[in-house]
Structure formats: C-alpha cells, structure tokens
mmJSON file of the N, C-alpha and C atoms, coordinates in Angstrom:
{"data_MODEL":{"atom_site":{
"group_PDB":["ATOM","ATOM","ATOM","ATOM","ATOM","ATOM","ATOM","ATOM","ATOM","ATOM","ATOM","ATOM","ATOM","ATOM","ATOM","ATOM","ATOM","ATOM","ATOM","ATOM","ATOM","ATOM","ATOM","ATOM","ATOM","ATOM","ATOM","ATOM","ATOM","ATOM","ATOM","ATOM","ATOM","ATOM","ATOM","ATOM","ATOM","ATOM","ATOM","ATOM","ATOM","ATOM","ATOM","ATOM","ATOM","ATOM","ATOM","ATOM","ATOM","ATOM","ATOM","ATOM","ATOM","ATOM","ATOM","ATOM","ATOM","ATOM","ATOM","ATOM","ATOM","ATOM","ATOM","ATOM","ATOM","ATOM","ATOM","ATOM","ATOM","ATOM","ATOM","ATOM","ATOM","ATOM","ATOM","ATOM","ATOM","ATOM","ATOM","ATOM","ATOM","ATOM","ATOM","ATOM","ATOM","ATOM","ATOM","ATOM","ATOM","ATOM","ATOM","ATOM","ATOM","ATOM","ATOM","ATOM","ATOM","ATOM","ATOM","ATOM","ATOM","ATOM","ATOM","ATOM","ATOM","ATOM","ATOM","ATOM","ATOM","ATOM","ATOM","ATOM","ATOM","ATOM","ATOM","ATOM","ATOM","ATOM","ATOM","ATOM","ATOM","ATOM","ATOM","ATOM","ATOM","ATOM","ATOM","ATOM","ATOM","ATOM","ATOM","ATOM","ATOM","ATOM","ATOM","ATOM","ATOM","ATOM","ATOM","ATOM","ATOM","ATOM","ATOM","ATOM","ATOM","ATOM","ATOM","ATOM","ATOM","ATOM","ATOM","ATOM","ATOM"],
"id":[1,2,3,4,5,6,7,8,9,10,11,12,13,14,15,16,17,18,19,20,21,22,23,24,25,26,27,28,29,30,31,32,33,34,35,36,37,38,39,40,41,42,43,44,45,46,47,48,49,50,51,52,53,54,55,56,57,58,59,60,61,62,63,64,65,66,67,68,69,70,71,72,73,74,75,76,77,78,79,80,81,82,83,84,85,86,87,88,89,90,91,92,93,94,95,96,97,98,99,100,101,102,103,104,105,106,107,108,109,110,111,112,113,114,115,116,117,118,119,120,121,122,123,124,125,126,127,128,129,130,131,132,133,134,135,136,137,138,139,140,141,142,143,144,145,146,147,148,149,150,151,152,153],
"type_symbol":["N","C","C","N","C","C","N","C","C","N","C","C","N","C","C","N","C","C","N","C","C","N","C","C","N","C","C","N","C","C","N","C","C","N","C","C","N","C","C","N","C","C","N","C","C","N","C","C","N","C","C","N","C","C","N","C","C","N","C","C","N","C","C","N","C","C","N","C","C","N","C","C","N","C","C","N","C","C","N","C","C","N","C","C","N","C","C","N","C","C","N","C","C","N","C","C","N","C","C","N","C","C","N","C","C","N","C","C","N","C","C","N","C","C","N","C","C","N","C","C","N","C","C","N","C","C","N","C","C","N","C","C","N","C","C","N","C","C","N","C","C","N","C","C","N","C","C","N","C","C","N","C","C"],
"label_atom_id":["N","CA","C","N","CA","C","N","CA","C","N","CA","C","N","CA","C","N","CA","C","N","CA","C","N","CA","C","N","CA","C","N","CA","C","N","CA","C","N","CA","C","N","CA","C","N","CA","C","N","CA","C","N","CA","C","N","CA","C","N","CA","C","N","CA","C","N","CA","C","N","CA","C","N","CA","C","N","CA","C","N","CA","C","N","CA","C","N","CA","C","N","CA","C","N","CA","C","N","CA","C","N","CA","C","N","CA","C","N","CA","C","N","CA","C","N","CA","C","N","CA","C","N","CA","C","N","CA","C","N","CA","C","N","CA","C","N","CA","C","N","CA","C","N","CA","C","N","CA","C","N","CA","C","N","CA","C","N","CA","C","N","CA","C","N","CA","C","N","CA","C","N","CA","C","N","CA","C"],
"label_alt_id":[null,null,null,null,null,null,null,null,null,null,null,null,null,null,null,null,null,null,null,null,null,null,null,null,null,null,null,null,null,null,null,null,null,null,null,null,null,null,null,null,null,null,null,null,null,null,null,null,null,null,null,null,null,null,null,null,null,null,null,null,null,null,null,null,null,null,null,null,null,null,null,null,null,null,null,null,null,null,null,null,null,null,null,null,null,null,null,null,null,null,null,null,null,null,null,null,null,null,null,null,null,null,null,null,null,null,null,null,null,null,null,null,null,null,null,null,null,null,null,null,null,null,null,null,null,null,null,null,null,null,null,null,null,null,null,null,null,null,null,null,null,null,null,null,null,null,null,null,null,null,null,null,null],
"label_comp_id":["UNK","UNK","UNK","UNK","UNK","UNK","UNK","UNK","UNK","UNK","UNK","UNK","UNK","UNK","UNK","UNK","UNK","UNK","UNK","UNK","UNK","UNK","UNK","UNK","UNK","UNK","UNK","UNK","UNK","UNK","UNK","UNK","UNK","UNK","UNK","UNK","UNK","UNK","UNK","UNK","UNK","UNK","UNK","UNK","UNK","UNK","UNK","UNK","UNK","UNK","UNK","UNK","UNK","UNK","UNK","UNK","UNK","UNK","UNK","UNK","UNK","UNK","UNK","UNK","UNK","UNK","UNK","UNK","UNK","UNK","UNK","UNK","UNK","UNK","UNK","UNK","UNK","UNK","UNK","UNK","UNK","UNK","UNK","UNK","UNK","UNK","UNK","UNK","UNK","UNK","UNK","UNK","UNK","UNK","UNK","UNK","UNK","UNK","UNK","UNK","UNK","UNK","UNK","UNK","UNK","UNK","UNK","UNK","UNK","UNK","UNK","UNK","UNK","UNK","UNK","UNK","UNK","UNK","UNK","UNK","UNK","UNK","UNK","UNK","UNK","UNK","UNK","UNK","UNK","UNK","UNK","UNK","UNK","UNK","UNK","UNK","UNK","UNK","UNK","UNK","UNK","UNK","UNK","UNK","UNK","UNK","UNK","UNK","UNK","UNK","UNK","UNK","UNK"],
"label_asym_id":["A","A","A","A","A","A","A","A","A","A","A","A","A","A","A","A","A","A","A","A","A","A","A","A","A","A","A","A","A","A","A","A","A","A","A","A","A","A","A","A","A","A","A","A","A","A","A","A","A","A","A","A","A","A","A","A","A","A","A","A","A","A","A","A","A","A","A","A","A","A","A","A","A","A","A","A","A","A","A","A","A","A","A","A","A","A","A","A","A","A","A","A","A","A","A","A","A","A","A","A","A","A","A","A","A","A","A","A","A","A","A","A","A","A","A","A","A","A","A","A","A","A","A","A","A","A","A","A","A","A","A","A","A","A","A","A","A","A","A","A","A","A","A","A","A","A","A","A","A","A","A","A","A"],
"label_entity_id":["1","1","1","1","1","1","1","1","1","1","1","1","1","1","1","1","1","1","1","1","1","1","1","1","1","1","1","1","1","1","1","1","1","1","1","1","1","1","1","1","1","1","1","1","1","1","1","1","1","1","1","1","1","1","1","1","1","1","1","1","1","1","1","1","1","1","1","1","1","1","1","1","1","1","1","1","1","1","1","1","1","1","1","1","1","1","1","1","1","1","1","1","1","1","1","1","1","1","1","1","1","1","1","1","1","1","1","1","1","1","1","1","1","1","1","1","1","1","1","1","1","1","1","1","1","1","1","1","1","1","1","1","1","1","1","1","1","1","1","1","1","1","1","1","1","1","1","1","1","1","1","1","1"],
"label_seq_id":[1,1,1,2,2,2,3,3,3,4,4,4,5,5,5,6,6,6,7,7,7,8,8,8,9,9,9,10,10,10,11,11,11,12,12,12,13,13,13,14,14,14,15,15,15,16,16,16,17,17,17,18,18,18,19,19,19,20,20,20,21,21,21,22,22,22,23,23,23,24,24,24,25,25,25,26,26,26,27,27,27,28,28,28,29,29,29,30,30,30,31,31,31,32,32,32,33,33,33,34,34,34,35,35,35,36,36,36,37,37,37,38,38,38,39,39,39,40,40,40,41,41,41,42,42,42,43,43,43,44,44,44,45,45,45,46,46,46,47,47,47,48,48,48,49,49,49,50,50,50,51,51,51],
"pdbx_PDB_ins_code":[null,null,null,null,null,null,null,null,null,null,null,null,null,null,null,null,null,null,null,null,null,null,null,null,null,null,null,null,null,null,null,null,null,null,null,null,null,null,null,null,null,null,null,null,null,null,null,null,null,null,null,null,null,null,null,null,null,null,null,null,null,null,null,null,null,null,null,null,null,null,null,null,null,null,null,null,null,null,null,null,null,null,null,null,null,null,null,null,null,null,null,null,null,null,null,null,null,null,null,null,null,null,null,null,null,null,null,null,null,null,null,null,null,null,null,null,null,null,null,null,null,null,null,null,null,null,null,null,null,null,null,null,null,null,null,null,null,null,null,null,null,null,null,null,null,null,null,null,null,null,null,null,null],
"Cartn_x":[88.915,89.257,90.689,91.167,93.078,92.37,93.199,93.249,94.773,94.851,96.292,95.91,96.938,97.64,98.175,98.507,99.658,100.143,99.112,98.819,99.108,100.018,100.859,101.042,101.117,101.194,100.384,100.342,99.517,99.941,101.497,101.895,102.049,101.846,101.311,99.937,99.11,97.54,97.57,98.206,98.242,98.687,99.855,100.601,99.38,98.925,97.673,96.842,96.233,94.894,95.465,96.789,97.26,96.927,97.654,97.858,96.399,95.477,94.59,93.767,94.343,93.806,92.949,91.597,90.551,89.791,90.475,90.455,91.288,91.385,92.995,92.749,93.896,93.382,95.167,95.268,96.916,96.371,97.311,97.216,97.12,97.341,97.091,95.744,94.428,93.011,92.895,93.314,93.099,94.045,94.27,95.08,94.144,94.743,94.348,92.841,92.046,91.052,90.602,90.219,89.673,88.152,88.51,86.553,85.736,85.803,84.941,84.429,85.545,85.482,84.761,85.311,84.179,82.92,82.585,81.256,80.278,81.323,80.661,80.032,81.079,80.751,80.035,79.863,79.162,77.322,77.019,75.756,75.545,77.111,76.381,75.917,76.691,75.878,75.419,74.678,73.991,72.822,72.636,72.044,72.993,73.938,74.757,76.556,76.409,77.452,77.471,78.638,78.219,79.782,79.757,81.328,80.617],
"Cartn_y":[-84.296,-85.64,-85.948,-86.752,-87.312,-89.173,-89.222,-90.561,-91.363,-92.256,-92.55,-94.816,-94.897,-95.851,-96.659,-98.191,-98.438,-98.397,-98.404,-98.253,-99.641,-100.091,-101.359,-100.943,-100.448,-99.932,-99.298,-99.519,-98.864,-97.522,-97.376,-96.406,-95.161,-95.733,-94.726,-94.752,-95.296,-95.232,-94.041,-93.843,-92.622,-91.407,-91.408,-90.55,-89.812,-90.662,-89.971,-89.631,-90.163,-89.505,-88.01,-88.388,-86.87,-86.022,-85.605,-85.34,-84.939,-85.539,-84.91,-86.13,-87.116,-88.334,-88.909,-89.181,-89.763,-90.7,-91.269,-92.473,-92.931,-94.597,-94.601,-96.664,-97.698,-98.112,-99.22,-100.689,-100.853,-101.966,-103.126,-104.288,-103.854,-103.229,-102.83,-103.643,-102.88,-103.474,-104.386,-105.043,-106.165,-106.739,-108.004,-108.342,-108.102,-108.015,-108.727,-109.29,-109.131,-110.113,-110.863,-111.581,-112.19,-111.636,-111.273,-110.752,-111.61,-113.188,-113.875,-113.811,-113.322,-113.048,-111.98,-110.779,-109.517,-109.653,-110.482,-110.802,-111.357,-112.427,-113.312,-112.311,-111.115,-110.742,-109.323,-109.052,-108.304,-108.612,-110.141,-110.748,-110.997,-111.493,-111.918,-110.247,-108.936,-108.142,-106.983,-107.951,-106.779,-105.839,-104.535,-103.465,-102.806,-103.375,-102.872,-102.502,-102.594,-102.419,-101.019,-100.375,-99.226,-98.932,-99.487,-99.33,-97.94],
"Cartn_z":[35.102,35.508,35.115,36.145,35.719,35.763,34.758,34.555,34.84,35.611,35.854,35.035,34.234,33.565,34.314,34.558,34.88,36.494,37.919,38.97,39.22,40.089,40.314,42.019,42.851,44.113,44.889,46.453,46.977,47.173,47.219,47.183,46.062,45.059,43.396,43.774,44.265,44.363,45.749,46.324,47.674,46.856,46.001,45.516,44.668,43.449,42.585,43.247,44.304,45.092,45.582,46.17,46.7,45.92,44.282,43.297,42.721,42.927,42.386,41.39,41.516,40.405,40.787,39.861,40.477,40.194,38.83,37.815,37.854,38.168,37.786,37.538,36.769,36.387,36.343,36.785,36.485,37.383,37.715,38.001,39.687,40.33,41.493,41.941,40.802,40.643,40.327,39.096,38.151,37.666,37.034,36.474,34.264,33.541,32.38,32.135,31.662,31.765,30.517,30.063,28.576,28.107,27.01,26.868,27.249,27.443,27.823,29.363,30.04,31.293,31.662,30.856,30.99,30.416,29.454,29.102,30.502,31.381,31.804,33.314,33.821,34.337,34.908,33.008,32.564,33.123,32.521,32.608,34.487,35.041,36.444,37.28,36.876,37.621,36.598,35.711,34.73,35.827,35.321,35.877,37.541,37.904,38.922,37.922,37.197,36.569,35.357,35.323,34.266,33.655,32.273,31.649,30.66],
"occupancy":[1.0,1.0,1.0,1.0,1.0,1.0,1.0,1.0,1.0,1.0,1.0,1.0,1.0,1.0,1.0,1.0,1.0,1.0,1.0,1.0,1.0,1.0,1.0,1.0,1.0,1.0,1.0,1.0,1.0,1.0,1.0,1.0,1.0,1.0,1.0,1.0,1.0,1.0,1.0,1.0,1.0,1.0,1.0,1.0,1.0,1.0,1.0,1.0,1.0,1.0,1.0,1.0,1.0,1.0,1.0,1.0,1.0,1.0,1.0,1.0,1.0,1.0,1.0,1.0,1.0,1.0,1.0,1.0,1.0,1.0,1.0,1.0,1.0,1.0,1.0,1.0,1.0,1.0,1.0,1.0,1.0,1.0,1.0,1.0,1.0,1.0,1.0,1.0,1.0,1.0,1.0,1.0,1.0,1.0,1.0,1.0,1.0,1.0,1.0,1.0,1.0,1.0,1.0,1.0,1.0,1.0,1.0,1.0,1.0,1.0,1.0,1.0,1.0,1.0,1.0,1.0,1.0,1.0,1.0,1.0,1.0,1.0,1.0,1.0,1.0,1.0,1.0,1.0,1.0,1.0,1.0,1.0,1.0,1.0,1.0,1.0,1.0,1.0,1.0,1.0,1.0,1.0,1.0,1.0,1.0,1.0,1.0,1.0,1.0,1.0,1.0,1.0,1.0],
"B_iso_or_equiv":[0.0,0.0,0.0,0.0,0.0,0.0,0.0,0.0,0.0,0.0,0.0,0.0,0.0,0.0,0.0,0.0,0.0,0.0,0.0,0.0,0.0,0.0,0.0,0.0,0.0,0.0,0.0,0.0,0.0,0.0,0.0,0.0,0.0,0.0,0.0,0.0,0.0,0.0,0.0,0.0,0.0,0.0,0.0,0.0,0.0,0.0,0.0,0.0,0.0,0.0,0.0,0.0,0.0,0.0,0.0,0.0,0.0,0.0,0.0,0.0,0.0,0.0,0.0,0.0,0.0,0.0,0.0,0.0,0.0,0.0,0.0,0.0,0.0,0.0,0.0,0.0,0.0,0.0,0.0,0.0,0.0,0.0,0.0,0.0,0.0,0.0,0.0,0.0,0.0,0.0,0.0,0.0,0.0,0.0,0.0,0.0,0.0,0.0,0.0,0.0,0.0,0.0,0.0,0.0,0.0,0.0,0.0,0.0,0.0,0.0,0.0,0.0,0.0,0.0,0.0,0.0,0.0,0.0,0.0,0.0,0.0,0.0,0.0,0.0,0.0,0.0,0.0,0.0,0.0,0.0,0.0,0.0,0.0,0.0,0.0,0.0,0.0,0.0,0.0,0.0,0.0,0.0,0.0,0.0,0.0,0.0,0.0,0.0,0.0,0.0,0.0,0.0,0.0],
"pdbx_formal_charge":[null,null,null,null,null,null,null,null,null,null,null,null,null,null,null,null,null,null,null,null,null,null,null,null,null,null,null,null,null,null,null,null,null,null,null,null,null,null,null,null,null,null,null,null,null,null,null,null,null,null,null,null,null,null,null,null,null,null,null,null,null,null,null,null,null,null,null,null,null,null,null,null,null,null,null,null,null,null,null,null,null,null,null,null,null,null,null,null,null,null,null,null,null,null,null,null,null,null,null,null,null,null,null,null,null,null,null,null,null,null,null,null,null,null,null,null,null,null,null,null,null,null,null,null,null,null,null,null,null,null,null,null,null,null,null,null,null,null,null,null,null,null,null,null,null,null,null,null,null,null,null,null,null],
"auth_seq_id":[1,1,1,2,2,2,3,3,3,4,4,4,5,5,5,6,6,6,7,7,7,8,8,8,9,9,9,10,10,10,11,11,11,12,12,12,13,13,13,14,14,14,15,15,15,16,16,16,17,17,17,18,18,18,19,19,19,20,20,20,21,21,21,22,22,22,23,23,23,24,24,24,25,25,25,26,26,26,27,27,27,28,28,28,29,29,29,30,30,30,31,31,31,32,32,32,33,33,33,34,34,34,35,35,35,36,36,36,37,37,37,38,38,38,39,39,39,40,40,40,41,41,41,42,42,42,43,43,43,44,44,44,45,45,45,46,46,46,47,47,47,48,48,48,49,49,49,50,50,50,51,51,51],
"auth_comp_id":["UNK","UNK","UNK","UNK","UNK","UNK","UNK","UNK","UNK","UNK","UNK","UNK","UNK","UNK","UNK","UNK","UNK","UNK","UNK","UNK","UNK","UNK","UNK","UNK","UNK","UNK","UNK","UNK","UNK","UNK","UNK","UNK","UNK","UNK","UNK","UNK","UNK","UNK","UNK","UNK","UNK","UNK","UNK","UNK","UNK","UNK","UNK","UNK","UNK","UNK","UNK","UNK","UNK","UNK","UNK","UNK","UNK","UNK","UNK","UNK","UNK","UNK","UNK","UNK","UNK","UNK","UNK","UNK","UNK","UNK","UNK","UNK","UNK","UNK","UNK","UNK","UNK","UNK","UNK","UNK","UNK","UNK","UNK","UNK","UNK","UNK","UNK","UNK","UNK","UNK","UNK","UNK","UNK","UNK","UNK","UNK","UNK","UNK","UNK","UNK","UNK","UNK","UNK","UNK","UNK","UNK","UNK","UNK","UNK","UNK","UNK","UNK","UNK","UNK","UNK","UNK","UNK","UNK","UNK","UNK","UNK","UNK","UNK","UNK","UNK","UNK","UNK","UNK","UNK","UNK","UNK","UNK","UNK","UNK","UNK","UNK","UNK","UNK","UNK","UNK","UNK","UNK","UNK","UNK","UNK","UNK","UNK","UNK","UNK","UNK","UNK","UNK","UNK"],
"auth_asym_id":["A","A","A","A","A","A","A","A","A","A","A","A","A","A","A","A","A","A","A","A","A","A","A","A","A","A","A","A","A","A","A","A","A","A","A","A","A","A","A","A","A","A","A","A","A","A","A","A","A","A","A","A","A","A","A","A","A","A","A","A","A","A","A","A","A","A","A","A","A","A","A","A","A","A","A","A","A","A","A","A","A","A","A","A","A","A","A","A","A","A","A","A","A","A","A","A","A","A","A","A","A","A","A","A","A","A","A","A","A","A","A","A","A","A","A","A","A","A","A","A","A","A","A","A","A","A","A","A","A","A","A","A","A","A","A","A","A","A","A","A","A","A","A","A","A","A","A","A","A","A","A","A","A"],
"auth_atom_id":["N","CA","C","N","CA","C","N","CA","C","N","CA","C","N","CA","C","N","CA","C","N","CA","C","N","CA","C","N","CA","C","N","CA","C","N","CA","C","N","CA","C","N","CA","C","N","CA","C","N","CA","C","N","CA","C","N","CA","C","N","CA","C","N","CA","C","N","CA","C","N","CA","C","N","CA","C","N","CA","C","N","CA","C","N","CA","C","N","CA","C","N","CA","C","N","CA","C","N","CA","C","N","CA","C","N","CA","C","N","CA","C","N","CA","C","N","CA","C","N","CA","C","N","CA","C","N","CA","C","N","CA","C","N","CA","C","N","CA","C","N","CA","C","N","CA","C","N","CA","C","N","CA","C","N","CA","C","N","CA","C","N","CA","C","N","CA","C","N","CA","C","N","CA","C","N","CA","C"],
"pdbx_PDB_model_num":[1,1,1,1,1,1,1,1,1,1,1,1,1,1,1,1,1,1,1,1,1,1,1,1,1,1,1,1,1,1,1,1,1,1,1,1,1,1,1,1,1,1,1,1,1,1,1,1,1,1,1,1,1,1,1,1,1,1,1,1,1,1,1,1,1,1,1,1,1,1,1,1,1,1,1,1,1,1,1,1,1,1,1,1,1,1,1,1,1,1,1,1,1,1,1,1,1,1,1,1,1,1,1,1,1,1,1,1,1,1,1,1,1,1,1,1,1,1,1,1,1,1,1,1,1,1,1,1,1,1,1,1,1,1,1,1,1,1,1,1,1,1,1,1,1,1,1,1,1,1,1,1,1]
}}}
C-alpha cells in the first residue's frame, strides 16, 4: 500500500493513482474536522463506517 499526505488537487489525485497510490488523504477530500464532528458522524453511520 502507498499512502499519499497532503492531496489538495485533482490533478495530484490522477498523478498518485497513476503512480501506483491507493490511499491517499489532503483537503482535496476534507477539510480539518473537530473530534466532535467525527464523533457525531461516527454515531450517524455507525455499522457503515470502518476507521
């Protein structure tokens, strides 16, 4: 497995897939979140979710 950091573009998200990357993880996806937030949406899709 490659893990890519720091994924801000669709164009770094084409580049790593090329490359071989198949995890990858940078505001592209998400911004920041608050643990309260991941708590909260931890509970709304508990059993469809897997950290």
């Amino acid at each position: 497995e490659v893990v890519a950091e720091g994924v801000e573009t669709h164009e770094q998200r084409e580049s790593l897939i090329a490359g071989g990357c198949n995890i990858m993880q940078g505001y592209l996806f998400s911004r920041p979140v608050t643990k309260a937030k991941v708590i909260e949406f931890i509970k709304k899709y508990k059993g469809g979710v897997s950290l």
